[in-house]
N, C-alpha and C positions, 0 to 999 in steps of 0.2 A: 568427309574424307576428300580429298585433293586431287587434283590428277597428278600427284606423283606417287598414288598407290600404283603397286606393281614392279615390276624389272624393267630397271632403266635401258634405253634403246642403247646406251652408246655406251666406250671408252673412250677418252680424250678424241670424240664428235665420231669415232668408226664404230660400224655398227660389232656387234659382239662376235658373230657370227665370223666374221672376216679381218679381227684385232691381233695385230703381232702379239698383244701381252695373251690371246688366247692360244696362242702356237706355242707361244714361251711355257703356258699354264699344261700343256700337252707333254710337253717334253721331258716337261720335268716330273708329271705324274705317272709316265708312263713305267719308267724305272721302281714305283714304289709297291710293293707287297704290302708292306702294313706300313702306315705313315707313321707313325708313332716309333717304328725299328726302323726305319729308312729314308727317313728327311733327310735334307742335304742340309744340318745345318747342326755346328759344333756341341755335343756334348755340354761342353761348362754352358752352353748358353741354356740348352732342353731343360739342364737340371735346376735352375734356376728359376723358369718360369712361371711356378709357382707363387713363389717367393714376391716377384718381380708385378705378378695380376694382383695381389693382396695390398701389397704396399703402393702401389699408383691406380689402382679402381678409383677411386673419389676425384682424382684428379679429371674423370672424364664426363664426370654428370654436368655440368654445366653446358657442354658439345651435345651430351645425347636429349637436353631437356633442351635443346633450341630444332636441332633433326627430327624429336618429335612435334614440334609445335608444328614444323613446316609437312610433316606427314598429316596428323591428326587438325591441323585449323586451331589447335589450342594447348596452352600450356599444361603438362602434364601436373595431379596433382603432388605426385613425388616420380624420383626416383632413386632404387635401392641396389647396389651393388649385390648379384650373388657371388659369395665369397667363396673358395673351396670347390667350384665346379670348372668346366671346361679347362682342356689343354690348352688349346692354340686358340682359342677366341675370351671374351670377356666377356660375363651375361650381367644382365644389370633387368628386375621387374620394375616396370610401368606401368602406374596408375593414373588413370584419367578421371578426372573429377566425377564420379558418382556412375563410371563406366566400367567397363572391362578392363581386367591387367592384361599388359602385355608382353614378352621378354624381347629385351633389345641385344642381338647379337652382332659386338664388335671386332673386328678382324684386325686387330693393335700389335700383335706379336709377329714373329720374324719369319714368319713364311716368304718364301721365296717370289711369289707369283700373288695376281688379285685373287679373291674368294672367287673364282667362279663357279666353287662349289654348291654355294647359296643358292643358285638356281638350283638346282634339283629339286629342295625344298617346296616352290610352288607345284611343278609336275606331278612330283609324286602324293603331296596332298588332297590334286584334284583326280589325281587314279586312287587314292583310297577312297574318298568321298564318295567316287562313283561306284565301289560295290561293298558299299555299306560299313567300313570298317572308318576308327577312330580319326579322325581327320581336323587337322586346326585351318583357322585362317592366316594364309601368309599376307601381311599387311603391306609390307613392302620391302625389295632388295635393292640395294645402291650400292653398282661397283664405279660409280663417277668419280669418287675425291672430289667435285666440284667443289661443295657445300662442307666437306668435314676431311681430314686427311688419310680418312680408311674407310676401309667397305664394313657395310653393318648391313643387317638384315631384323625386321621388324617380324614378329610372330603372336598368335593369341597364346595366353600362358594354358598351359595343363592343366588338365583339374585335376587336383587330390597331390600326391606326391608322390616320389620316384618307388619303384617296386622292393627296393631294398629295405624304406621304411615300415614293411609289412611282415618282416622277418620271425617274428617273432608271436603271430597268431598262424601254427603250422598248417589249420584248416583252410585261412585263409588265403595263405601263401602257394597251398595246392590249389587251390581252385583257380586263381588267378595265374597262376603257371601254365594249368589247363586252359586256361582261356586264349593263353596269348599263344599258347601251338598249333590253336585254333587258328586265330590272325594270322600266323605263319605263314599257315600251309595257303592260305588265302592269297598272301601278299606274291607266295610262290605262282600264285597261277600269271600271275602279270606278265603280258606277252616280249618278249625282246630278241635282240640276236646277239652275237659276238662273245666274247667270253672277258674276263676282269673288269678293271673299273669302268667306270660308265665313260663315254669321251662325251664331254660337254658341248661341243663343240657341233657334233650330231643331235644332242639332246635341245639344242639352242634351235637347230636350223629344223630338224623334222619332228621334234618334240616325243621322240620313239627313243628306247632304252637301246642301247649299241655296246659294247666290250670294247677295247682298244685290241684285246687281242684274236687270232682265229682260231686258238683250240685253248682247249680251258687248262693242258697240260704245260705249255707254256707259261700261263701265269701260277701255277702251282710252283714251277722250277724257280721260278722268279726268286733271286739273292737266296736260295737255298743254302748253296755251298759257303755262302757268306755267313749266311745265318749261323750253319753247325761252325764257323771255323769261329765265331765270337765266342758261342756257348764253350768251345774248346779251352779260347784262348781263357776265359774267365774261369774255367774250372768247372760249368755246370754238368757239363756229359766230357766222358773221358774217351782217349785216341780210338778203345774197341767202340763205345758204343757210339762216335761218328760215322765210323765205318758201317754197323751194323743200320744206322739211320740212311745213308747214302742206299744199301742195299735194299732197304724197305722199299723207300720210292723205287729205285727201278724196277722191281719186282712188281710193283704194283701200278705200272704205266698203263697196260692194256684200262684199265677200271676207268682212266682219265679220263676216256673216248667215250664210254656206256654210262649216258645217264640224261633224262631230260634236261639240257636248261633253263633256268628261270629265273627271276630276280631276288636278288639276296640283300638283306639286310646291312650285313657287315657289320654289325655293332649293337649286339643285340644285348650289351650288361642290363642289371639291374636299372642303372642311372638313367639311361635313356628308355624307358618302360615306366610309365604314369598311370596311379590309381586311385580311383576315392574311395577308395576299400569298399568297394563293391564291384566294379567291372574295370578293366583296360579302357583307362580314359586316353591315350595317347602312345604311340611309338613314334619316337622322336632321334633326329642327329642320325640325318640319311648322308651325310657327304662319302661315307666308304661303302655307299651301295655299290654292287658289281655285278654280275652275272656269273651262273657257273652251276656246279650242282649244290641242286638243296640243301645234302645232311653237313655241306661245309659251313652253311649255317645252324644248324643245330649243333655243330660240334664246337663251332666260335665261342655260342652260347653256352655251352655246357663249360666250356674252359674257366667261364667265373665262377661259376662253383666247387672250389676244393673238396670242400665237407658236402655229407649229406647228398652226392650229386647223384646220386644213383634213386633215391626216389623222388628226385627233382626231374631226373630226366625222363621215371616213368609216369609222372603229369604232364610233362610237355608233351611225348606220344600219345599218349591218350586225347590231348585234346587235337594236336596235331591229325592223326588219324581218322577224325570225324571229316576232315575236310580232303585229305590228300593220300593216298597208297604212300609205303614208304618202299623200298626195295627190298630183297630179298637177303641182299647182302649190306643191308644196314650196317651194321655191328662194324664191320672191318670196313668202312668208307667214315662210318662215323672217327673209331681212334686212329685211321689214318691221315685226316685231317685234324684230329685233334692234336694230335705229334706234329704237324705240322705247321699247326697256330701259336702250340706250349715254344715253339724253336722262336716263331718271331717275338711271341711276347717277352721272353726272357732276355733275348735281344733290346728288347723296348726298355722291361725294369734297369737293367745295365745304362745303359745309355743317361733315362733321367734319378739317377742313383734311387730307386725307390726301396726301401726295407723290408724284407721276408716278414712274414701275418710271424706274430709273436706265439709262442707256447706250440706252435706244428713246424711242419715242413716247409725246408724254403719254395718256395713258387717254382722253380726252376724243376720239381723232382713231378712235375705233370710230365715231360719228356719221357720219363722213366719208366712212369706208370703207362702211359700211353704207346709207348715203344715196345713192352712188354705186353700190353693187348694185341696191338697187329702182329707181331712175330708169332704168338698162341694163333691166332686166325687163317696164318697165310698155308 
């Protein structure tokens, strides 16, 4: 390995820490609740990039197999497009001749600002490593364009495969469910201050987890009103039950202030949960870590489960619970953010025209269901 393993010192020769495209990277993150519902960047394009990663991935192995000759000292002995994953970035697996794979994450798509989100990735791998939990080697992040005309980040690949592909041994899928609320509640102890997304910019300079904002009420409110007036305009919740959703949150503002903080996941689907069907080989795709209270990750996480979620979520407690108290008032903080999530996600499906899961309910009727738990609660 080379000395250009690691996070490169600079942006166009300023150190990261003090780079206008890092003030740029601030300003424009600060506005987002879920990046997926509130990027600044047009519809026909979101919806497209799909489409757009599948049909020009091959065009960029030639770039990623010379980045990695100069990371690794040697020519890689393939590499493979993975097709069908990631929104905003492009992954492609790396093989080294009679070595480890690796995945190569390209930042090619129309984000606004440089990856500076890719830093996180080393931080937080070396605070999981350090109490015991699943942890890869980050091989190297490069937001220079020097050498290639986007930022990419080098990673050791996962063992086993994403948690989704285990659906279907239901013994299995509980235990490993149990396992990772296990890891959770673990990850939850990790020390920080501030409340929503992490600012880089601090995590750059004192290598400590920070919030951009000062009450975690604040980033809940975040494009709210925006949120329900989408879901309005498209049809998913109707004039009463905006109204009724606006009254939930204010009703339930005191709860914002009562709760330990700690660090949260943010993205805790199936896709990013790796296993060798035997234990949690990996939790992966930290860039919408934030801060705030717990169960708004357990309730994020609960949101990809339509079906079946109720004895999904009572394996995640259970393993959960070995490691962390939950509150008292679980219940109603959990479908309060979970009403809270179903608003941006639906937001999100709109935006890159995604289609309702075939033979059930469209996605959008988690709002309903969830709107209807905290109103029972309050």
């Amino acid at each position: 390995m080379n000395e250009r393993k690691g996070v490169q010192a600079s942006i166009s020769g300023l150190p990261l820490s003090n780079s206008p495209e890092l003030e740029e990277f601030g300003r424009k993150k600060r506005p987002v609740f879920y990046l997926k519902a509130d990027i600044d960047i047009p519809d026909e394009v979101l919806c497209s990039l799909g489409k757009k990663r599948d049909r020009e991935m091959d065009s960029l192995i030639p770039t990623i197999s010379r980045e990695c000759k100069n990371v690794f000292g040697k020519d890689p002995a393939f590499v493979t497009p993975l097709r069908g994953v990631g929104t905003f970035h492009w992954l492609y697996n790396v093989q080294l001749p009679g070595e480890k794979s690796y995945v190569f994450r390209a930042g090619v798509t129309e984000l606004p600002y440089h990856e500076f989100h890719f830093t996180i990735d080393p931080w937080i791998m070396e605070k999981l490593k350090e109490r015991g939990l699943p942890a890869l080697e980050i091989v190297s992040v490069d937001l220079s364009r020097r050498l290639c005309s986007f930022d990419y980040a080098i990673m050791q690949k996962a063992r086993g495969n994403p948690l989704n592909n285990f659906g279907d041994d239901n013994n299995l899928y509980k235990n490993l469910t149990s396992e990772l609320g296990c890891i959770v509640a673990k990850i939850h102890s990790l020390p920080c201050s501030g409340f929503g997304l992490i600012d880089i910019k601090n995590l750059l300079k004192h290598k400590t987890a920070k919030g951009v904002f000062s009450s975690w009420k604040e980033y809940i409110a975040l494009n709210l009103k925006g949120h329900i007036k989408i879901c309005l305009d498209i049809g998913a919740i109707n004039p009463k039950e905006g109204t009724r959703i606006e009254d939930v949150f204010e009703d339930t503002t005191p709860l914002l202030d009562d709760f330990v903080r700690c660090l949260l996941h943010g993205d805790l689907g199936a896709p990013n949960i790796f296993s060798d069907g035997r234990v949690i080989s990996a939790v992966l795709d930290w860039e919408d870590c934030l801060i705030g209270d717990p169960v708004f990750d357990i309730a994020l996480w609960g949101t990809f489960y339509i079906n079946n979620s109720e004895d999904r979520l009572k394996a995640f407690i259970e393993g959960y619970e070995t490691g962390r108290a939950l509150p008292s008032d679980f219940e109603l903080r959990y479908w309060l953010y979970y009403l809270r999530v179903a608003l941006s996600k639906t937001v999100h499906r709109h935006r890159f025209r995604y289609p309702d899961p075939v033979g059930g309910p469209p996605a959008s009727h988690r709002i309903q269901k969830s709107l209807s738990k905290v109103e029972k609660l309050l």
